[in-house]
C-alpha positions as CSV (number, residue, x, y, z in Angstrom):
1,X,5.2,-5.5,-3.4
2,X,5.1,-8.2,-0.1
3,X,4.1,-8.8,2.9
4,X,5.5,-10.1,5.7
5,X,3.7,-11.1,8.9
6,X,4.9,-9.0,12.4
7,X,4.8,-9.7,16.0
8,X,4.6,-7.7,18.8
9,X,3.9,-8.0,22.4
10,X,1.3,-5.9,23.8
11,X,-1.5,-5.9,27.1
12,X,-3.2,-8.7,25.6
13,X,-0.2,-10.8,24.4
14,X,1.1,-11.1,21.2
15,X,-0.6,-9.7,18.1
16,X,0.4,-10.1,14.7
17,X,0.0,-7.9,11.9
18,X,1.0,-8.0,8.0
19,X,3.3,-5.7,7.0
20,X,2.6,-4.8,3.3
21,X,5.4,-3.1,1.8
22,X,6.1,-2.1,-2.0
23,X,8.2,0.7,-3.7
24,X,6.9,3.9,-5.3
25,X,8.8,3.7,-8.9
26,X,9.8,6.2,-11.2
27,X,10.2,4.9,-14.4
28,X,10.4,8.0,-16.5
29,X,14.5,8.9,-17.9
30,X,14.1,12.0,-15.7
31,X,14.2,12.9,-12.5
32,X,11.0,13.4,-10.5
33,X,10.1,14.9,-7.1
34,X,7.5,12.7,-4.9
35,X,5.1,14.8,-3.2
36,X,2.6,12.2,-1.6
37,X,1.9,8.3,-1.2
38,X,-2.0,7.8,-0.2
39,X,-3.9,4.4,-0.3
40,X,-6.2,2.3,2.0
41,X,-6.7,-0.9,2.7
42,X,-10.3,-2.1,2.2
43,X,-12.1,0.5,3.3
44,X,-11.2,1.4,6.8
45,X,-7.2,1.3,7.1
46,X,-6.2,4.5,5.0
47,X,-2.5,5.6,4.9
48,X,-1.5,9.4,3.7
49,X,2.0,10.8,3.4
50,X,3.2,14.1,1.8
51,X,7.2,14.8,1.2
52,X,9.2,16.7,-1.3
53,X,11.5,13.4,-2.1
54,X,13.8,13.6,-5.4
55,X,13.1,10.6,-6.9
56,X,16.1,9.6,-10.0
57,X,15.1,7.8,-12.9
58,X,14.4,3.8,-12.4
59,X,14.3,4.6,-8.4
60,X,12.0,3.7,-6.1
61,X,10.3,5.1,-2.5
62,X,10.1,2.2,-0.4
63,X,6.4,2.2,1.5
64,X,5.9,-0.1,4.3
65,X,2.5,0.0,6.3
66,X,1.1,-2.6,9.2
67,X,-2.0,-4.2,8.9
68,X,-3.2,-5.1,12.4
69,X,-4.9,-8.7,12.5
70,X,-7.2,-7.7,15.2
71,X,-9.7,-10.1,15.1
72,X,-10.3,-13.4,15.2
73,X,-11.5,-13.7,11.5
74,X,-9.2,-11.9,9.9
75,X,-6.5,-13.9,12.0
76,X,-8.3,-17.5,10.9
77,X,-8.3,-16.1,7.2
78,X,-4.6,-15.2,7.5
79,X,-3.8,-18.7,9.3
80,X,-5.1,-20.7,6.1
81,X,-3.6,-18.1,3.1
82,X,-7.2,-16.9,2.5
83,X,-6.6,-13.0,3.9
84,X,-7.4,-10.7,0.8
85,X,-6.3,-7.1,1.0
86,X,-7.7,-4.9,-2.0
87,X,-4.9,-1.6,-1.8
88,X,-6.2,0.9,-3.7
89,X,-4.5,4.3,-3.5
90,X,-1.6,7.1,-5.8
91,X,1.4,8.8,-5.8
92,X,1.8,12.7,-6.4
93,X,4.8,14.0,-7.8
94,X,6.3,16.8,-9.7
95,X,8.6,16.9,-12.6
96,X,11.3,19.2,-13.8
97,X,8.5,21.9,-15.1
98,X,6.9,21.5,-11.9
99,X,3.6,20.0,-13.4
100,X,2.0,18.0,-10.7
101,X,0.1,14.9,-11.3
102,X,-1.3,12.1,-9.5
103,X,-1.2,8.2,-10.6
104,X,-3.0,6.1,-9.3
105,X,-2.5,2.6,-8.3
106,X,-4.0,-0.6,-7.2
107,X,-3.8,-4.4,-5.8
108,X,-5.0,-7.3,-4.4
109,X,-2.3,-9.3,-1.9
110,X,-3.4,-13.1,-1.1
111,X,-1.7,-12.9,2.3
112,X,-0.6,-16.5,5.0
113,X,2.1,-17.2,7.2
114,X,4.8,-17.2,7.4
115,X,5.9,-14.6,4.4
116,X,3.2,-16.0,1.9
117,X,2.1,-13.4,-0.6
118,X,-0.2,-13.7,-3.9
119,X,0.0,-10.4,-5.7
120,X,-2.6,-9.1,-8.6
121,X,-3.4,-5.8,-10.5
122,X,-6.5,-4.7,-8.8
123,X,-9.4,-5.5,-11.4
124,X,-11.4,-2.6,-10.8
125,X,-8.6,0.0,-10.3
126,X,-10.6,2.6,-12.1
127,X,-14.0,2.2,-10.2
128,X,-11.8,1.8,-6.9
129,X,-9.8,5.1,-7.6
130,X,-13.1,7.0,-8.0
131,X,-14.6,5.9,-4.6
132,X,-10.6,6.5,-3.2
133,X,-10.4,10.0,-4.4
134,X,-13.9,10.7,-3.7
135,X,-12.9,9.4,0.2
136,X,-10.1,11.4,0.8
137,X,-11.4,14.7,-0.1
């Protein structure tokens, strides 16, 4: 998992935005189809994604998602390495019987310019998945 600040030019100059990115792994000896990626960041920016992507053994689905620094905190924060992003989310997928589960996942990323990136196991992955799941349905 990292991020990696972005720049684009828009109507009100440029805006930058963290790009997180990581790689949905499967690390199982068979082969396994990915049927959806779903997370948020914090709790407003949500990402959802379903496929039918064979994914081989020690593979991974590379995820990459903007995070708009839109305000003036969140830019300051980011300017001194003291942006937190809590990414709480899972991946669907099938395997050769067709039994589908979900796994779920979670992070925290330390975020600064230019590249900078802390990353930690969320510490409250289960509670977080809970309020996820009961989010997206």
């Amino acid at each position: 998992m990292e991020a990696k600040e972005s720049f684009r030019y828009g109507p009100k100059g440029r805006e930058t935005s963290v790009v997180i990115s990581f790689a949905v792994v499967n690390n199982t000896k068979m082969p396994l189809i990915l049927r959806s990626v779903r997370f948020q960041i914090g709790e407003e920016q949500a990402y959802s994604r379903t496929m039918q992507h064979l994914l081989p053994p020690d593979n991974g689905y590379p995820v990459d998602f903007p995070v708009p620094l839109n305000s003036a905190e969140l830019l300051t924060r980011y300017n001194k390495h003291e942006l937190v992003l809590v990414v709480t989310g899972s991946a669907g997928h099938s395997d050769a019987f067709e039994n589908i589960q979900e796994q779920a996942f979670g992070f925290t990323c330390k975020c600064g310019p230019p590249s900078y990136s802390e990353i930690s196991p969320h510490p409250g992955l289960p509670q977080a998945w809970e309020q996820f799941h009961q989010n997206s349905n």
